[in-house]
C-alpha positions in Angstrom: -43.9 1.8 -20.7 -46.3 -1.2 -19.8 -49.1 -0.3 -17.4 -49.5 -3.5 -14.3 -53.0 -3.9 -16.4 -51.1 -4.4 -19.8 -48.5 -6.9 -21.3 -47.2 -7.2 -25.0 -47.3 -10.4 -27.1 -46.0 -10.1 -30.5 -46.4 -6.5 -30.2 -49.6 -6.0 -29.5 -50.6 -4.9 -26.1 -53.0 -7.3 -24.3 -55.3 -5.9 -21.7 -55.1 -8.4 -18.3 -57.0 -7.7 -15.2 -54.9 -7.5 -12.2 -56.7 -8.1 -8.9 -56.8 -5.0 -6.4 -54.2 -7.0 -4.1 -51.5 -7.6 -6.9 -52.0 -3.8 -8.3 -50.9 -2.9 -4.2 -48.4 -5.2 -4.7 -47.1 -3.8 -7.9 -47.1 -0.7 -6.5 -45.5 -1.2 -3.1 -42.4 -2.7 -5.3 -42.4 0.6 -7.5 -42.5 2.5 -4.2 -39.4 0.4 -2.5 -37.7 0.5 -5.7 -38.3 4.3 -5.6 -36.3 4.5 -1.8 -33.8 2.1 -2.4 -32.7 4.7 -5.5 -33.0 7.2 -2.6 -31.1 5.6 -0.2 -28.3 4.8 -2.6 -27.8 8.3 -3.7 -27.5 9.5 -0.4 -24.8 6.4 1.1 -22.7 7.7 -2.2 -22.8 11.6 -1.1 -22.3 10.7 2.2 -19.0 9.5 1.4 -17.8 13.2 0.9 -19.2 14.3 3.8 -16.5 11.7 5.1 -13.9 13.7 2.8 -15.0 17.0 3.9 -15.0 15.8 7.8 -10.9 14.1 7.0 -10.0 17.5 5.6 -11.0 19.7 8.2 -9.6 17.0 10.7 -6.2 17.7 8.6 -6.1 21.4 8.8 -6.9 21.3 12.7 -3.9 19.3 13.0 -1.4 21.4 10.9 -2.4 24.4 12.8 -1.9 23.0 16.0 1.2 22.0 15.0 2.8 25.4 13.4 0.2 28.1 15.1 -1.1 26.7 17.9 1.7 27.4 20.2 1.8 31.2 19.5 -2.0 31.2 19.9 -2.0 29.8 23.6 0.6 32.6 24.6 -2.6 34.3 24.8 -4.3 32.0 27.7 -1.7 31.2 30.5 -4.1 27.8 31.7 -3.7 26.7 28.8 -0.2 26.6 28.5 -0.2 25.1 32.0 -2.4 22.3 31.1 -0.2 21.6 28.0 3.1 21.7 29.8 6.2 23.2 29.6 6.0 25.5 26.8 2.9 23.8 25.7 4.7 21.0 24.4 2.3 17.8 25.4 -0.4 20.2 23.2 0.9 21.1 20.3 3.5 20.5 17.3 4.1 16.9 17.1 2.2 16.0 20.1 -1.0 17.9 18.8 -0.9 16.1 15.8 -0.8 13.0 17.4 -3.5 13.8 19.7 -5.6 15.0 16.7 -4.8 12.0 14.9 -5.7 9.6 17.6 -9.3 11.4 18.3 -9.8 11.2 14.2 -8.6 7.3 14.5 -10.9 6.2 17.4 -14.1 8.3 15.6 -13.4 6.5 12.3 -12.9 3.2 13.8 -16.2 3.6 16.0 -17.9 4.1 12.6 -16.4 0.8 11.2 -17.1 -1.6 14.0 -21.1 -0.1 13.7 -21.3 -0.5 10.0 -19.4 -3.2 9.9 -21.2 -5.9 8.3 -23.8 -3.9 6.8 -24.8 -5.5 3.7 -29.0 -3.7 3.0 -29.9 -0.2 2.1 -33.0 -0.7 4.6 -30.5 -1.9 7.7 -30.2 0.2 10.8 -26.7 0.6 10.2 -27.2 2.4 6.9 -29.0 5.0 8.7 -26.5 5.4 11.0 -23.5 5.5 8.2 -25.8 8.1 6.3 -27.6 10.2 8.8 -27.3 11.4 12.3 -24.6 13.9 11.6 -25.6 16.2 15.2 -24.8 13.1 16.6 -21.8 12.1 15.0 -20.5 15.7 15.0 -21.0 16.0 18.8 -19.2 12.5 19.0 -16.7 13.4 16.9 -16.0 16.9 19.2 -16.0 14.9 22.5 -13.5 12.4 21.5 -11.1 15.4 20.0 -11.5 17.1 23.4 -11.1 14.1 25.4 -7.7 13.0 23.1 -5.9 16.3 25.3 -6.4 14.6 29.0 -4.9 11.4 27.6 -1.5 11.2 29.3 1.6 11.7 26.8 3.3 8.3 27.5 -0.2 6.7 25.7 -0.2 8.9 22.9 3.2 8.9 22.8 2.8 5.0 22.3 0.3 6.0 19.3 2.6 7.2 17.4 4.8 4.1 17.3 1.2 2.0 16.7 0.3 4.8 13.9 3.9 4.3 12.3 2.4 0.4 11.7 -1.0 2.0 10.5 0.5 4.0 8.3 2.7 1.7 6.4 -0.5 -1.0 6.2 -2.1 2.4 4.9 0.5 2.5 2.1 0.4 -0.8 1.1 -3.4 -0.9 0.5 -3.0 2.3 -1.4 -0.4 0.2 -3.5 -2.8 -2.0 -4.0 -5.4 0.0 -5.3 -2.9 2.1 -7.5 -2.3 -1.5 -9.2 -5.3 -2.2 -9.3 -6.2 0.9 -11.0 -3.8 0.7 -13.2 -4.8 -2.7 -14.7 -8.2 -1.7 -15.4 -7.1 1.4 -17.0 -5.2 -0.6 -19.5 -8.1 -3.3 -19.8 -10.2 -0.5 -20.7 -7.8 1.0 -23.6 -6.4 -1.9 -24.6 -9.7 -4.6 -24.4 -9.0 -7.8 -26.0 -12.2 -8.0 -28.0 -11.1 -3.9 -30.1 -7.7 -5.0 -29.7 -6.3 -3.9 -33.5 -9.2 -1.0 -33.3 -7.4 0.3 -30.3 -3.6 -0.7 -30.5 -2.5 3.1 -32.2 -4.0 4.7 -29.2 -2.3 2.6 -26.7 0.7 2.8 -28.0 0.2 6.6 -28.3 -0.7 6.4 -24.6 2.4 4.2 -23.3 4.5 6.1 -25.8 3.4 9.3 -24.0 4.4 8.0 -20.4 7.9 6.1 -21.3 8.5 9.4 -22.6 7.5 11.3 -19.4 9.7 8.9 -17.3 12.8 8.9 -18.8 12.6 13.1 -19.3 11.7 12.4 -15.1 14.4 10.6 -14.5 16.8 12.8 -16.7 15.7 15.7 -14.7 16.8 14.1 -11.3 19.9 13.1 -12.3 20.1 17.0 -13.1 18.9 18.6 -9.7 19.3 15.6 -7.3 23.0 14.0 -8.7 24.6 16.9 -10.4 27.7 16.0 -8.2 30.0 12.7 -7.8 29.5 13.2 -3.8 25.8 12.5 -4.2 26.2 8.9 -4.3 23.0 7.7 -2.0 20.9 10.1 -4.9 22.5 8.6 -7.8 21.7 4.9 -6.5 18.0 5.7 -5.9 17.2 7.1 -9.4 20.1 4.4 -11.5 17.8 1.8 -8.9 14.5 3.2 -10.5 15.9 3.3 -14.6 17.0 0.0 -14.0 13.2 -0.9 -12.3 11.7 1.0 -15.6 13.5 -1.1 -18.0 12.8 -3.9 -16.3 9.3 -3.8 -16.1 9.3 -2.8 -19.7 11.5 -5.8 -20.8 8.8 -8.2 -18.5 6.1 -7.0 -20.2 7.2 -7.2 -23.9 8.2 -10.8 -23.0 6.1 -13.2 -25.3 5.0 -15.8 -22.1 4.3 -12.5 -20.8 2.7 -10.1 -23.8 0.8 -7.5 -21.2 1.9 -4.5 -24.0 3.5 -1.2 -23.3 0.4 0.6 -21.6 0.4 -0.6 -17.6 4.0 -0.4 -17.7 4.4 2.6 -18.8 1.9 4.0 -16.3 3.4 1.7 -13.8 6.9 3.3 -14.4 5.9 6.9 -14.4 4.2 5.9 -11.0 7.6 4.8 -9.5 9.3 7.8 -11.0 7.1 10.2 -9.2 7.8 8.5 -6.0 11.6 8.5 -6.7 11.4 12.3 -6.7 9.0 12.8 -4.3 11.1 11.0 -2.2 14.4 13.0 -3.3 12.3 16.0 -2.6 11.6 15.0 0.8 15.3 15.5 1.7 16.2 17.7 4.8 17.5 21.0 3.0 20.8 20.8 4.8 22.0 18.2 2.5 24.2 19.4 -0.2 22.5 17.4 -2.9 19.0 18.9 -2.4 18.2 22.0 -4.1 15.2 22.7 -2.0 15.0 25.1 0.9 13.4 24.0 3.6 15.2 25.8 6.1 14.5 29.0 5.0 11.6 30.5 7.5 10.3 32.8 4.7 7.1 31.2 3.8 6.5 32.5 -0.1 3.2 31.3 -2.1 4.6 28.8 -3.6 5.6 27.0 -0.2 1.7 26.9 0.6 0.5 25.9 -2.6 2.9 22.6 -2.4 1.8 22.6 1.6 -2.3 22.6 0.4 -1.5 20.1 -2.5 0.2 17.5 0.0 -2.9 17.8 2.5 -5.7 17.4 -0.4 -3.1 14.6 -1.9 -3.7 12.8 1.5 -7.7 13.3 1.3 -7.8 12.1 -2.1 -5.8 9.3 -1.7 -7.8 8.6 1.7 -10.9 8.7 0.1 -10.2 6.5 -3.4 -9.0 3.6 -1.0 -11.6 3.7 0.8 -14.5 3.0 -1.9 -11.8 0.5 -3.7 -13.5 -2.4 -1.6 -13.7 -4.4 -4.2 -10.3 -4.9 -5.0 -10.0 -6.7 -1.6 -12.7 -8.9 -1.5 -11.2 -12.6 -2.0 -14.6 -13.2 -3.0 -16.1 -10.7 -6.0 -20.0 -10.4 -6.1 -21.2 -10.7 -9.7 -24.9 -10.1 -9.1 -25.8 -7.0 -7.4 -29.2 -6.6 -5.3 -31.7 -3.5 -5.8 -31.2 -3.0 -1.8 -27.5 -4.0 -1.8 -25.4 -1.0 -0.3 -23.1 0.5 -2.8 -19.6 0.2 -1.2 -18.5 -1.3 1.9 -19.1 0.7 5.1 -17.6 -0.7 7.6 -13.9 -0.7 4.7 -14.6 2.7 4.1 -14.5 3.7 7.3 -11.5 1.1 8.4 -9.4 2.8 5.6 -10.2 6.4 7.6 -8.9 5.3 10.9 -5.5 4.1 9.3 -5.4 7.2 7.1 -5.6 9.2 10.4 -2.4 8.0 10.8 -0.9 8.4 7.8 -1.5 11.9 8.2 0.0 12.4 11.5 2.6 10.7 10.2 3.1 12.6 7.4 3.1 15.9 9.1 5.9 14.9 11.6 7.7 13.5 9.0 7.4 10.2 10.5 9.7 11.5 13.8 8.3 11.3 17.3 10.8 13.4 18.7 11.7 16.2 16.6 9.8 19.7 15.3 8.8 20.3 11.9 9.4 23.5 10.0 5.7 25.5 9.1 3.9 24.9 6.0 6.2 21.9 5.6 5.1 18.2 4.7 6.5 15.2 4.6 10.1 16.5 4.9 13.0 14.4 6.6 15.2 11.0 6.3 12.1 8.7 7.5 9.8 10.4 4.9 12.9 10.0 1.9 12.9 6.3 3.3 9.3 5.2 3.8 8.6 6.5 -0.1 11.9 4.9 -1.5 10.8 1.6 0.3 7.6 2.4 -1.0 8.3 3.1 -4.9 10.4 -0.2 -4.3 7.3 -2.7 -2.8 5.3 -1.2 -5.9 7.2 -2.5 -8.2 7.7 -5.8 -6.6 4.0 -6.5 -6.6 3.5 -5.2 -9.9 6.2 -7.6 -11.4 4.9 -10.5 -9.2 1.7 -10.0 -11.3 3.4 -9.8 -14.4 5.0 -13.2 -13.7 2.8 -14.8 -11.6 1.0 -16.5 -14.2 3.5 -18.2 -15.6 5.1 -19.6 -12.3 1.8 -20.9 -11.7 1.3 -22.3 -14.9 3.8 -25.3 -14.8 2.0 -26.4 -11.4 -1.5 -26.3 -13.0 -0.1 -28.5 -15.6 1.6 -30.4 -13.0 -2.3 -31.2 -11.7 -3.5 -31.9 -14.8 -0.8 -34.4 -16.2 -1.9 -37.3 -13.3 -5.3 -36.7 -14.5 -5.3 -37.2 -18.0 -2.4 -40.4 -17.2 -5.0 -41.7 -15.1 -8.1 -41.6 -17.4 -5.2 -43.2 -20.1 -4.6 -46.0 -17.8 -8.8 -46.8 -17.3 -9.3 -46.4 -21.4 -6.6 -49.0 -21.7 
């Protein structure tokens, strides 16, 4: 390493004498550098602080909703203050009164850090420290969510029904996202022949997975004749597979087998998930929702679902850069990380989602304990869903080439007119 004092040439280290105020200098940059390392570290652990803060904002909200009612049998002014049976506190309207404190903290956050652009900005303190604070905040709006009159929270949920579904699309967006620059990294144009057997092990591996996916729904979701609505939504989906397939082997089109094979065992796992999501009553769902026994195996799905919602909360969140309509190619030593004030945006409408998710999208009706995501609106919000998915990953696949004849379209006038001034 080269002292301030010292430079190379050729080689061969040259002693220059550096005046007392440039050596301050020099070492005043060392020591910013030094904090803005510091301060970057601690914005990108901060962010599972966040994580940890969502998740125990989750579980307050699921056992409000399945044990909060037997718990305030024990405290009569409770109940009183709650209503009739404690029913403006707890099931679906503590879960929306949960969600709505979670929303309004996390939206506080992101018109503060909004903006925020410099490690050494007051706002970055703020988005990495004062936690009593932010805690205490975060405990005063939860408390303060119960006085709110039901007709406004009530009114909540129909906003956080909009939330969640702009929450879904922007996950959509990412998962696409993520899905392109997974194939981009094992497929790169530059290694192409060096790493063609391993993509094609890769997509092999997932086309594979999909159709066995699909075969197995056919098997415990359209076993009978009768289960017609079923055996539309999976035929829908093989016929959306092969598609996407057929698209991409096209030879305007030549994206390989890789992001459509992960693209396809995406929209198979939402086709089951959403067959899954089927009220047990139905004769063409095998699962048993109705039955209060709660075995090990109901909880484990129940603890998956809530850290499914985290996780997909939280990889939004610091996927700013896929919606920036502007990307930044050159990166500051003081430049934040990430995005505050999207981070925090994409917590606010994931405080919806998860409200949503644990009513099963119905304002008006109870959910069974330990359940998730369980219902008609929950079977149709992920059908929709698997359905937009692969509408925008097929507009991408063609895109370029409805565009193209329009860009030649621009280009023909040109080169007519420079034609005409030659001539």
């Amino acid at each position: 390493m080269v002292e301030p004092g010292e430079m190379t040439q050729d080689g061969v280290l040259v002693d220059i004498k550096l005046s007392d105020a440039e050596i301050a200098q020099w070492d005043m940059m060392q020591q910013r550098s030094i904090e803005c390392l510091i301060r970057r570290k601690k914005s990108l652990r901060v962010r599972y602080t966040y994580g940890i803060i969502f998740l125990l904002v989750n579980l307050v909200a699921w056992f409000l909703r399945d044990y909060g009612q037997r718990v305030s049998l024990h405290y009569h002014i409770l109940i009183k203050a709650c209503g009739p049976k404690g029913h403006d506190c707890f099931q679906t309207m503590g879960v929306l009164r949960i969600s709505l404190g979670c929303f309004i903290f996390f939206f506080m956050l992101f018109l503060t850090t909004c903006g925020t652009t410099k490690l050494f900005n007051t706002r970055d303190t703020w988005h990495s420290g004062w936690w009593t604070a932010k805690f205490a905040i975060l405990m005063i709006i939860q408390v303060f969510s119960f006085f709110i009159p039901s007709d406004f929270v009530h009114l909540y949920g129909e906003l956080a029904r909009v939330g969640a579904g702009i929450f879904l699309l922007l996950q959509l967006v990412s998962v696409i996202e993520f899905i392109a620059w997974w194939n981009a990294y094992w497929m790169p144009v530059e290694r192409k022949k060096q790493s063609s057997c391993c993509g094609l092990v890769m997509s092999t591996l997932f086309y594979m997975g999909s159709f066995c996916g699909i075969i197995v729904m056919y098997v415990w979701y359209a076993s009978k004749a009768s289960c017609t609505l079923n055996i539309f939504f999976i035929t829908w989906t093989s016929i959306l597979l092969l598609v996407m397939m057929v698209i991409s082997l096209h030879s305007k089109v030549n994206k390989g087998l890789l992001s459509s094979g992960i693209m396809a065992s995406y929209i198979v796992y939402l086709c089951w998930s959403a067959l899954r999501s089927e009220p047990a009553s139905e004769k063409c769902s095998p699962e048993k929702h109705e039955n209060e026994h709660v075995d090990w195996i109901t909880v484990l799905g129940f603890l998956i679902g809530v850290f499914a919602i985290v996780m997909a909360t939280f990889s939004t969140g610091i996927d700013s850069e896929t919606f920036q309509l502007r990307k930044q190619e050159d990166q500051m030593e003081d430049d934040i990380p990430y995005k505050y004030g999207f981070f925090h945006l994409i917590f606010s409408l994931g405080a919806m989602y998860f409200a949503m998710l644990f009513i099963s999208w119905n304002l008006d009706s109870s959910t069974r304990k330990w359940s998730i995501d369980v219902g008609w609106a929950s079977t149709w919000v992920k059908i929709v869903n698997e359905w937009f998915a692969a509408t925008i990953y097929l507009w991408k696949l063609i895109s370029p080439i409805v565009r193209q004849p329009k860009i030649m379209n621009h280009e023909e006038p040109q080169e007519q007119q420079l034609h005409n001034s030659d001539s």
